[in-house]
C-alpha positions as CSV (number, residue, x, y, z in Angstrom):
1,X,85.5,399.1,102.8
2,X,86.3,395.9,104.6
3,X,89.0,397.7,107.6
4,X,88.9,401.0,109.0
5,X,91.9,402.8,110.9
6,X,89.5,404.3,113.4
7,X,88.6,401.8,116.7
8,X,87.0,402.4,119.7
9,X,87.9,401.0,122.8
10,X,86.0,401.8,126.3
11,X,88.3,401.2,129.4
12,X,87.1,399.6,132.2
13,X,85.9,400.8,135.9
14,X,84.5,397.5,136.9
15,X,85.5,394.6,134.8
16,X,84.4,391.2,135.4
17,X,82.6,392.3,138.7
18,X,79.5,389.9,139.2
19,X,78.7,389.1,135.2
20,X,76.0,387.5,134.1
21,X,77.3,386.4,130.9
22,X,79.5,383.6,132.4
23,X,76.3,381.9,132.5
24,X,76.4,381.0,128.6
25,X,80.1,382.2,127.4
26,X,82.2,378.6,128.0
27,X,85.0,380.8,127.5
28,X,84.3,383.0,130.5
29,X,85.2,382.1,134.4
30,X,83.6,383.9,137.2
31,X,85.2,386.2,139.3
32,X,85.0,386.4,143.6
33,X,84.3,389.5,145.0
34,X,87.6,388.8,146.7
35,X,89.7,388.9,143.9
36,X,88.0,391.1,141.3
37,X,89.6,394.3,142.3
38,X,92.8,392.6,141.7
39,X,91.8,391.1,138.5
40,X,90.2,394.7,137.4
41,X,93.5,396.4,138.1
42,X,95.4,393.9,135.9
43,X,92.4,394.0,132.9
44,X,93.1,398.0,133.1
45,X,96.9,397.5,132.6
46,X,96.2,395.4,130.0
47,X,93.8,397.5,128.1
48,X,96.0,400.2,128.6
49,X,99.1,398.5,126.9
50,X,97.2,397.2,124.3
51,X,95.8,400.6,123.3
52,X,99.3,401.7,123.4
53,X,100.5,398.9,121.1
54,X,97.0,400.3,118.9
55,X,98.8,403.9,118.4
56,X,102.6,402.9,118.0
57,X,101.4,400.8,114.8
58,X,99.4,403.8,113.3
59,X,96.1,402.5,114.6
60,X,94.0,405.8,115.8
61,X,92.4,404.4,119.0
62,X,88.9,406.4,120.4
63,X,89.0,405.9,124.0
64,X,86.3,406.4,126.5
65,X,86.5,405.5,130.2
66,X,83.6,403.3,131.4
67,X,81.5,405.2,134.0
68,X,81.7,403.5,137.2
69,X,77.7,403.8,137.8
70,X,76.2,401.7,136.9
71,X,78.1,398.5,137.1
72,X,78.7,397.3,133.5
73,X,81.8,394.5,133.9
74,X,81.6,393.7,130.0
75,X,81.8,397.6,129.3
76,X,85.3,396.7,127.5
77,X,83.5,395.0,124.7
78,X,81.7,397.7,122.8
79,X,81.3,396.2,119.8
80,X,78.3,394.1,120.7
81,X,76.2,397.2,121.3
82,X,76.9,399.1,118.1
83,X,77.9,399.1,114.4
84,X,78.9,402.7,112.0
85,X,78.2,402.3,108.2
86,X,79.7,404.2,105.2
87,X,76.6,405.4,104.5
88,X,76.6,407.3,107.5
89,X,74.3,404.7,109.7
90,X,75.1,404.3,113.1
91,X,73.0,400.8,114.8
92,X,72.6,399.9,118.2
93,X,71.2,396.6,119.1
94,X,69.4,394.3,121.2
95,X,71.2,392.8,124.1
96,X,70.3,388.9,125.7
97,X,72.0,390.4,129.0
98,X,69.9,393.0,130.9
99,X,73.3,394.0,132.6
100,X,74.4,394.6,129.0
101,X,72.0,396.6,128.0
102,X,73.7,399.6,130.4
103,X,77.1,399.7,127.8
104,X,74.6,401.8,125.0
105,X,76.2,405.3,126.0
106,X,74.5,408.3,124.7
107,X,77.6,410.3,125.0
108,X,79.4,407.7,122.2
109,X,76.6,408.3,120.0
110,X,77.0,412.4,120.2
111,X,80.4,411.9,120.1
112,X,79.7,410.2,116.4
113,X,77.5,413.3,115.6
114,X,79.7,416.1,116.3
115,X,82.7,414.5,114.8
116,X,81.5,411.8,111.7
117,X,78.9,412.3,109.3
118,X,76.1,410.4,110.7
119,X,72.9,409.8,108.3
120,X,70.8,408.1,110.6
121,X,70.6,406.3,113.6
122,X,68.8,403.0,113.9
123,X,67.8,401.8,117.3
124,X,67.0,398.1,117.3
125,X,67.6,397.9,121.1
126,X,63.5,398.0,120.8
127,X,63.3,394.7,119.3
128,X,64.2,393.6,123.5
129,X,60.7,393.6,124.2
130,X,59.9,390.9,121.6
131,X,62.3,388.6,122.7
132,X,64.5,389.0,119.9
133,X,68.3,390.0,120.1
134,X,71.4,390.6,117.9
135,X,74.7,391.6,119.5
136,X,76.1,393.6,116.8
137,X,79.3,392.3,115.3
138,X,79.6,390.0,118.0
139,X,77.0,388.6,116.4
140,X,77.0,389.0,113.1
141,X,80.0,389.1,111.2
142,X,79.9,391.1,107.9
143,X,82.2,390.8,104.2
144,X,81.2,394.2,103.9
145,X,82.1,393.8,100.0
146,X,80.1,391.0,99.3
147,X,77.2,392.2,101.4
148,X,76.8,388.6,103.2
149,X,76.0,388.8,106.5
150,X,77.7,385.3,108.9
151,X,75.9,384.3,111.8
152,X,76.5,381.4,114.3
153,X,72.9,381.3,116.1
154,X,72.8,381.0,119.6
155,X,70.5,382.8,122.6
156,X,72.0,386.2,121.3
157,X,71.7,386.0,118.2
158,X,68.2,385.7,117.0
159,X,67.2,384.2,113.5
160,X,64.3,386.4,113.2
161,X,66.3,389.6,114.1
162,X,69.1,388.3,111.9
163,X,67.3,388.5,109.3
164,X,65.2,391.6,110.0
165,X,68.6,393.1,110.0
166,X,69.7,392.4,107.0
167,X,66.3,393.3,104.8
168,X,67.4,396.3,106.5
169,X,71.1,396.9,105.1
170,X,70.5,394.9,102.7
171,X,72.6,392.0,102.9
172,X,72.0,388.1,102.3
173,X,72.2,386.5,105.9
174,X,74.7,383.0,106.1
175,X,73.5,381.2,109.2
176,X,75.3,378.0,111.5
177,X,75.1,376.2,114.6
178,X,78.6,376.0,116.2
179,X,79.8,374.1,119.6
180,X,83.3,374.8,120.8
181,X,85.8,371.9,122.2
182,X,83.5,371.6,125.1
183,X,79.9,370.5,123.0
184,X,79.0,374.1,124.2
185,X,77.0,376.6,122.1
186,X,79.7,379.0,120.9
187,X,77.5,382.4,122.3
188,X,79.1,385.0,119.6
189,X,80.7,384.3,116.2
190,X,83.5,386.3,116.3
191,X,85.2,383.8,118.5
192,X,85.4,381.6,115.8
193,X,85.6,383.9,113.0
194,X,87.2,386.7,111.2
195,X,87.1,388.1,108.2
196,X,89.7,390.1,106.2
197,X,90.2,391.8,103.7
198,X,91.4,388.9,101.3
199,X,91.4,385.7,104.1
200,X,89.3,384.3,106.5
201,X,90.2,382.5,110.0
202,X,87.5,380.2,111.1
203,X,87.0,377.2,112.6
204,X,84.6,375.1,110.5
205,X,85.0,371.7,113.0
206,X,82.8,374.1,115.3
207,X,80.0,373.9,112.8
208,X,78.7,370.2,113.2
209,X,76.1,370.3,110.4
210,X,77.7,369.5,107.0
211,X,75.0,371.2,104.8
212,X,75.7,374.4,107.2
213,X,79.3,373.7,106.9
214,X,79.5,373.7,103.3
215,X,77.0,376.4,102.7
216,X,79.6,378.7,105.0
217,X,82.7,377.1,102.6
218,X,80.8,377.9,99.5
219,X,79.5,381.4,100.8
220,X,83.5,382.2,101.2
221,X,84.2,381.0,97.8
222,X,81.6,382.7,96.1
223,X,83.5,386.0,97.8
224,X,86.8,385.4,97.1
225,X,87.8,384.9,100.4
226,X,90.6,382.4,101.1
227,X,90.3,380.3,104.1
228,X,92.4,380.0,107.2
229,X,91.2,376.8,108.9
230,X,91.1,377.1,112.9
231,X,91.3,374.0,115.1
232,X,88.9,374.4,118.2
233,X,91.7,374.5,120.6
234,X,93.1,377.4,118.5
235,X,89.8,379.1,119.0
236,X,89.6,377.7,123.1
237,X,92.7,380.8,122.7
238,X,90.9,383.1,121.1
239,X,92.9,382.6,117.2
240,X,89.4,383.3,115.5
241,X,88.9,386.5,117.6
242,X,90.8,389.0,115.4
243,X,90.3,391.6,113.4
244,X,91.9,393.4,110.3
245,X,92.7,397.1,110.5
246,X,94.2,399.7,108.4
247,X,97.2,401.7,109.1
248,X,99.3,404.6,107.5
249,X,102.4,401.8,106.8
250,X,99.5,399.4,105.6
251,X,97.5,396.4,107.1
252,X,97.5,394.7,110.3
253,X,95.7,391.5,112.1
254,X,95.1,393.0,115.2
255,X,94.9,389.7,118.0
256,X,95.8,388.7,121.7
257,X,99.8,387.0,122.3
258,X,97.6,383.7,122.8
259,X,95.9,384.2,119.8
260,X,99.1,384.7,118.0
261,X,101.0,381.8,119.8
262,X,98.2,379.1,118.9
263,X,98.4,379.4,115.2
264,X,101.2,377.1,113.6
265,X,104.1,379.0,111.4
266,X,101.9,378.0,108.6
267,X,98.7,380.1,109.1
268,X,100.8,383.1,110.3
269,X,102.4,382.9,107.4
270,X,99.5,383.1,105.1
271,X,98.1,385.5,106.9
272,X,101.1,387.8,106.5
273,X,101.2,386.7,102.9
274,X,99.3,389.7,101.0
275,X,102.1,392.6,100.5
276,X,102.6,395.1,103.4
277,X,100.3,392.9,105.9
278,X,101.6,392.3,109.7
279,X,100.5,390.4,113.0
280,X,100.6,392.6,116.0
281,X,99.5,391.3,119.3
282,X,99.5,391.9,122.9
283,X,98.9,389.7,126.1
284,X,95.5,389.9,127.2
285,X,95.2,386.9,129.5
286,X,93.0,388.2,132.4
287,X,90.5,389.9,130.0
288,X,90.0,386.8,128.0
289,X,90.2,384.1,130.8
290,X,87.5,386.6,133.5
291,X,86.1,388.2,130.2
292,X,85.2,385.5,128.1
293,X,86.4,387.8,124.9
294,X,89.5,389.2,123.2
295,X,91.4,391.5,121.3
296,X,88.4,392.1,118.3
297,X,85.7,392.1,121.2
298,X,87.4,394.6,122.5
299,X,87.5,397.3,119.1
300,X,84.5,398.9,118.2
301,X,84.8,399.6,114.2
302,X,83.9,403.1,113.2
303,X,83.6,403.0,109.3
304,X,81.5,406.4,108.9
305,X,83.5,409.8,107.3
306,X,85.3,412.6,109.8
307,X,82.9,415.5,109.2
């Protein structure tokens, strides 16, 4: 399976409070201890609309509260710490940020046991102490069919851990440079990409390197896939961080109102194209601009079986 109906979204206690990560995320601004309980109480009213907007479309949201102690202020982006499997494999992963490394919650990953069929558990938070790190599907975005693994390299995103990971799950690894509107390394590469079921929004002007560009356009062919071509000020509003889920009255893009608002009538129309497939969106301004992430950031994919 490409989608799953089940997402898991972690609500914030202390959001953008001192991050480190604005250091290398272009996309991120810092936040003054002045105005960040402000800001947090807006991100929490966003969150909570957005999960609301989740359920009313048939989406069934798993929500955990972040615990205040100790201080995570990226704790509303759990997909960069761990990925669920069909096959009943549950990964955590190694994070570049020591203050990220505090989102891995024990309590999510018992919660997985006593309600999913869970095989095995493969903790690759170890591969920290060799320098080497791979934020999860932040990281690493995966056609789950085709069993091709797409990674834009960067300080989080290791090549040797890349590939490590996929002789591990066996899947062949695509990898790219990619610089945003700014000349900046883009720091995880589902800001510029997304991949559906049938289409693919990304921004190949981010990927400077022809013979890396075209081994990405060919990859995609080989699959299927058809593309959705971002601009890089589509992606400077988060258009390439979305992500395709499955519902009871079938499937949705799931993306931020700026998202949605960037693309042209054009590529929401082919992106509605496939039979039963809608847009839904929500306004999620203070989480991207103080967050440096979006809506697909934001949903943690759980793809193994209900026990």
């Amino acid at each position: 399976m490409q989608t799953t109906n089940h997402l898991l979204l972690v609500r914030p206690a202390n959001f953008a409070r001192a991050s480190e990560t604005v250091a290398d995320n272009s996309f991120q601004e810092p936040v003054s201890n002045e105005s960040f309980r402000e800001i947090g109480r807006r991100a929490i009213a966003e969150f909570d609309h957005f999960v609301g907007l989740l359920n009313r479309v048939g989406v069934t949201t798993h929500v955990f509260e972040d615990q205040p102690e100790p201080v995570k202020p990226d704790a509303v982006f759990p997909n960069n710490w761990f990925s669920t499997h069909e096959n009943g494999t549950i990964i955590t992963y190694p994070s570049f940020w020591p203050q990220r490394r505090l989102e891995r919650r024990e309590d999510i990953l018992t919660y997985f046991r006593d309600n999913f069929d869970v095989t095995q558990h493969l903790d690759l938070s170890v591969w920290e102490a060799e320098d080497l790190f791979l934020e999860s599907t932040g990281s690493v975005l995966l056609d789950r069919r085709a069993r091709v693994a797409y990674a834009c390299l960067s300080q989080r995103c290791s090549p040797e851990a890349l590939h490590r990971w996929c002789e591990l799950m066996e899947y062949q690894p695509i990898t790219f440079h990619g610089h945003d509107a700014r000349g900046e390394v883009i720091y995880h590469t589902n800001v510029m990409m997304a991949i559906g079921t049938k289409d693919v929004l990304i921004c190949l002007d981010a990927i400077r390197d022809e013979a890396e560009r075209a081994k990405v356009r060919e990859s995609l062919a080989l699959s299927g896939k058809r593309i959705i071509g971002l601009s890089l000020e589509q992606i400077d509003h988060f258009a390439g961080n979305a992500l395709e889920a499955v519902t009871p009255e079938g499937p949705v893009w799931i993306m931020s109102s700026a998202a949605f608002h960037s693309l042209d009538e054009i590529q929401r129309q082919a992106l509605v194209e496939p039979e039963g497939m809608r847009i839904v969106h929500a306004a999620l301004e203070t989480i991207e601009r103080y967050g440096g992430g979006s809506a697909r950031c934001m949903l943690g994919e759980i793809f193994l079986n209900q026990s």
